[in-house]
C-alpha positions as CSV (number, residue, x, y, z in Angstrom):
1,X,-279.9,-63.4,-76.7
2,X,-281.2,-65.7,-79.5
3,X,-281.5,-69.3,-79.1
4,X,-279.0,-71.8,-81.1
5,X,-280.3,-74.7,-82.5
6,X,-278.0,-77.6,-82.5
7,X,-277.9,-79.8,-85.3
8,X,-276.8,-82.8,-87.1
9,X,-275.9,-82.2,-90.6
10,X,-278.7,-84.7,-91.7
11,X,-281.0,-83.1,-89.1
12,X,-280.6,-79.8,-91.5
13,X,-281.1,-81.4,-94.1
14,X,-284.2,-82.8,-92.9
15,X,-285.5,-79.6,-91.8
16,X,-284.6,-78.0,-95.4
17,X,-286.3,-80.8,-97.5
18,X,-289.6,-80.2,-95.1
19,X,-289.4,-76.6,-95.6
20,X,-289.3,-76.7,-99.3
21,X,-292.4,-79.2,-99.1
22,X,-294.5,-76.8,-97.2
23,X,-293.7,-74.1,-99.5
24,X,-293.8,-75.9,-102.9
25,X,-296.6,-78.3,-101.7
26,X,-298.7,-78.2,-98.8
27,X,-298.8,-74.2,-99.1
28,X,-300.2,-74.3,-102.6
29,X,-302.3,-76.9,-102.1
30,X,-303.8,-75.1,-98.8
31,X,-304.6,-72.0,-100.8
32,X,-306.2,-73.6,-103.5
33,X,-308.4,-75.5,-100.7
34,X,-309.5,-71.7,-99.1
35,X,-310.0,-70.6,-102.7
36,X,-312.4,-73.5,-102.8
37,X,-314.2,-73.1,-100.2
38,X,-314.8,-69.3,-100.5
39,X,-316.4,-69.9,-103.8
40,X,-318.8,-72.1,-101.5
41,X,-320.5,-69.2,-100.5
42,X,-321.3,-67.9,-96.8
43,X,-318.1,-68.1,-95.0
44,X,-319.9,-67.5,-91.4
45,X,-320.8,-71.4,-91.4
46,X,-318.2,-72.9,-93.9
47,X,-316.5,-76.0,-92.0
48,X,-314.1,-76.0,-95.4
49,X,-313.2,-72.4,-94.9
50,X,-312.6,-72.8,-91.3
51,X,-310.7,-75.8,-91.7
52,X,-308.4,-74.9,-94.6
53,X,-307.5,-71.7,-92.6
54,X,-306.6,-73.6,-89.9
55,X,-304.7,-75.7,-92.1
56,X,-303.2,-72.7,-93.3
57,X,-302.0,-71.4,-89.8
58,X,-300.2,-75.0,-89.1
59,X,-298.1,-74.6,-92.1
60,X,-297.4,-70.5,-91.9
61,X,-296.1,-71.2,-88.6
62,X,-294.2,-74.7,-89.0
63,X,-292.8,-72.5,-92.0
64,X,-292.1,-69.6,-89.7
65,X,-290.1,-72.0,-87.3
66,X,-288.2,-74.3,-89.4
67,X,-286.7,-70.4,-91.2
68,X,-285.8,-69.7,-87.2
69,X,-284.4,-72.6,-86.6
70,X,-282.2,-72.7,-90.0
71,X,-281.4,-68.9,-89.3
72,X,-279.8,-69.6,-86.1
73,X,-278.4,-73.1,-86.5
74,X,-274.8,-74.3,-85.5
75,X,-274.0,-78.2,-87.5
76,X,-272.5,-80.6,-85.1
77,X,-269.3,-82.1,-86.5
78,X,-269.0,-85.5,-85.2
79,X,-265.4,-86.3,-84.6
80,X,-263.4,-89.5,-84.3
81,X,-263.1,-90.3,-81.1
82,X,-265.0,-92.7,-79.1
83,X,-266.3,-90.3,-76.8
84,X,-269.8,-90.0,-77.0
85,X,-271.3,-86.5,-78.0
86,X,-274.3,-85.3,-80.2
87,X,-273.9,-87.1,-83.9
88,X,-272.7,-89.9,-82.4
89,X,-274.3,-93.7,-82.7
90,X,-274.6,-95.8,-79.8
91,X,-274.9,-99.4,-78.5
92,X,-275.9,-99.8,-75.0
93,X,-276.8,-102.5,-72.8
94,X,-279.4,-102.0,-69.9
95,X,-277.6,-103.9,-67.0
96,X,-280.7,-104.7,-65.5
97,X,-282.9,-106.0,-68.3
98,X,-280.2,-107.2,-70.3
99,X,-281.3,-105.7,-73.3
100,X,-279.3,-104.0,-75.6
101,X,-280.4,-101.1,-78.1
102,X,-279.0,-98.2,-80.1
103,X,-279.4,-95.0,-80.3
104,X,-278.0,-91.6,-82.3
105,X,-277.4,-88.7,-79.9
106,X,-278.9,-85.6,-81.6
107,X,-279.8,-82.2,-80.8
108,X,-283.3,-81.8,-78.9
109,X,-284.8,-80.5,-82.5
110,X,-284.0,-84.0,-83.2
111,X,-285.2,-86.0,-81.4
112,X,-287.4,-89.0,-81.7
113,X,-286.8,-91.8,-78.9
114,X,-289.6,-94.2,-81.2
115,X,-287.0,-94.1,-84.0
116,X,-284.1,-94.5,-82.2
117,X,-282.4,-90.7,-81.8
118,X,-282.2,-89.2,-78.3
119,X,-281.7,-85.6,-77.5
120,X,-278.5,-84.6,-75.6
121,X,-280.8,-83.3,-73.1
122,X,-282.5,-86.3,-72.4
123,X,-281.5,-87.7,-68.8
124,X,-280.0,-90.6,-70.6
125,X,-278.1,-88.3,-73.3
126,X,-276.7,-86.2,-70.8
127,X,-275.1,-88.9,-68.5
128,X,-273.6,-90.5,-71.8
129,X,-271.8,-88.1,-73.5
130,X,-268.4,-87.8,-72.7
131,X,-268.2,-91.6,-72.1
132,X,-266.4,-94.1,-73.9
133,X,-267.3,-97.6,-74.6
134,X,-267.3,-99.9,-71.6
135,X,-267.9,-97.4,-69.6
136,X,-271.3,-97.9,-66.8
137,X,-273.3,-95.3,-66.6
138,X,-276.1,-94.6,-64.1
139,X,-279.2,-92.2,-65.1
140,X,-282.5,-91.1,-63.4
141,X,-285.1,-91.5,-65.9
142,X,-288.0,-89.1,-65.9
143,X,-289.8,-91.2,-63.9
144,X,-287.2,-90.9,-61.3
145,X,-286.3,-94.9,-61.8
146,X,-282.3,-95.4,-62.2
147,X,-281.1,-97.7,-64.7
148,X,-277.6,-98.8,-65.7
149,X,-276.2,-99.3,-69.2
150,X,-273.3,-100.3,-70.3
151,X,-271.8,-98.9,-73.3
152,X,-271.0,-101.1,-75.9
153,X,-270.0,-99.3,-79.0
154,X,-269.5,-95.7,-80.0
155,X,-269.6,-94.7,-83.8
């Protein structure tokens, strides 16, 4: 059975824009860098050569996944209801620190806590979705602590 990749429209489109880069860009420019360095000479003790194939494996296989991942993607429609799901926004309130913060609910692919987007698998995004604002929710973290938010918004 093949794996589906849930994403966000913009998540796609992400994905695309970084996959023509590596082809167009970082590809070309990786090549010309082995050309380089084979032209160097003895490729038994070339640090150029080693490193631009390297360089080269990091962007056949980023290539190789981002094609996988686009092949077997299914887009999230966000609908309009308040109840939270992936392609949502949402504000929340930590009971305890009184803190608030927001966060878009994306697929795992997604994800990036530092800039705000938490995967739908995270212990947090699973115990939210399906909630509506004002709703308390009580989550383990992954450090096994419990925390409360409050949900303030949905968008």
């Amino acid at each position: 059975m093949k794996e589906v990749f849930e994403l966000t429209e913009q998540g796609k489109i992400e994905l695309e824009n970084e996959l023509e880069h590596l082809k167009s860009v970082d590809r070309p420019k990786n090549i010309e860098a082995i050309q380089e360095a084979r032209a160097q000479g003895d490729l038994s003790e070339n640090a150029d050569y080693d490193a631009a194939r390297e360089e080269q494996r990091r962007i056949e296989g980023r290539i190789f996944e981002i094609e996988n991942i686009l092949k077997n993607v299914k887009i999230i429609e966000s609908d309009n209801s308040n109840k939270i799901n992936i392609g949502k926004t949402v504000t929340l309130e930590y009971v305890a620190l009184k803190k608030t913060f927001t966060y878009d609910i994306v697929g795992t692919i997604e994800s990036d806590p530092f800039s705000g987007r938490i995967s739908n698998d995270s212990p947090l995004g699973k115990a939210l979705i399906g909630h509506k604002p004002n709703d308390v929710v009580t989550f383990t973290t992954e450090a096994g602590k419990e925390q409360k938010v409050l949900i303030k918004d949905v968008k």
